[in-house]
C-alpha angles and dihedrals in degrees: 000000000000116000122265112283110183151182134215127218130160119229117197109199097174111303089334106094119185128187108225119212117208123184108232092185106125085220133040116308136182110243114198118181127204140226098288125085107271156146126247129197126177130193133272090261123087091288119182101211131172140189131220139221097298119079105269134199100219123194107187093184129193114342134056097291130171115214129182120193092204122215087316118099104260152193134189129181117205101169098120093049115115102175108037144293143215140247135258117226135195114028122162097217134020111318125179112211120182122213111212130227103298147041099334131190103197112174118189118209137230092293144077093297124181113201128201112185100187122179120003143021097324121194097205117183112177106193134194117001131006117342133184104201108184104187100195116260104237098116095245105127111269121185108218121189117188103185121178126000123026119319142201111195117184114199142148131241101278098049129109114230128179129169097019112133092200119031115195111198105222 
């Protein structure tokens, strides 16, 4: 992987202003925030990128990325992904994280986390507390891993779960 070129730009949302950080590399890159509220977006290449303390705004792309929010309270949006993204890890309070069209790694923190696969062959790995995790229905094989706390885990009838209190069939 290349290291991380980036770009700068300032985003007013009412009174709330937040500095986005682009990667500007051609190829992957590893995106680390910082402790300061933020947005992170990585290429359309397999990025690793990970958030900080503050609460950050993360936007994996295009590629088979893995993305971790970090303790801050976190958001990511992925609907414009077509080959995979990542997850987003530790978040104090419920945090909805959603996976993109293809292979997906999506890992939930050490809060309340709710997990949404979508297309593809989805690793999905909830973590402390009470996790929703929601693999897409859409009959390809997703491994879904509850973990601590109690769990809901939503599959359909070719996943793998382990450690979900409570498994929905789609």
């Amino acid at each position: 992987m290349k290291s991380l070129h980036k770009a700068a730009v300032a985003i007013v949302v009412g009174f709330l202003a937040l500095t986005c950080l682009f990667s500007t590399a051609a190829n992957a890159a590893v995106i680390d925030g910082t402790n300061d509220r933020e947005c992170l977006g990585g290429t359309s290449s397999a990025d690793t990128i990970s958030g900080f303390g503050a609460p950050d705004r993360i936007y994996g792309f295009d590629g088979a990325d893995t993305v971790y929010g970090g303790p801050g309270n976190d958001s990511g949006s992925y609907s414009s992904c077509t080959e995979g993204i990542g997850g987003i890890g530790p978040d104090p309070i419920v945090f909805v994280l959603s996976g993109g069209a293809g292979n997906d790694e999506v890992y939930g923190g050490p809060g309340n986390d709710r997990i949404y696969g979508e297309g593809g062959s989805d690793d999905l790995y909830g973590n402390d507390d009470n996790d929703q995790i929601f693999a897409h229905g859409d009959g390809v094989r997703d491994e879904v891993y509850g973990n601590a706390g109690y769990d809901v885990c939503y599959v359909n009838s070719v996943d793998s779960v382990q450690g979900c209190e409570e498994v929905n069939i789609l």
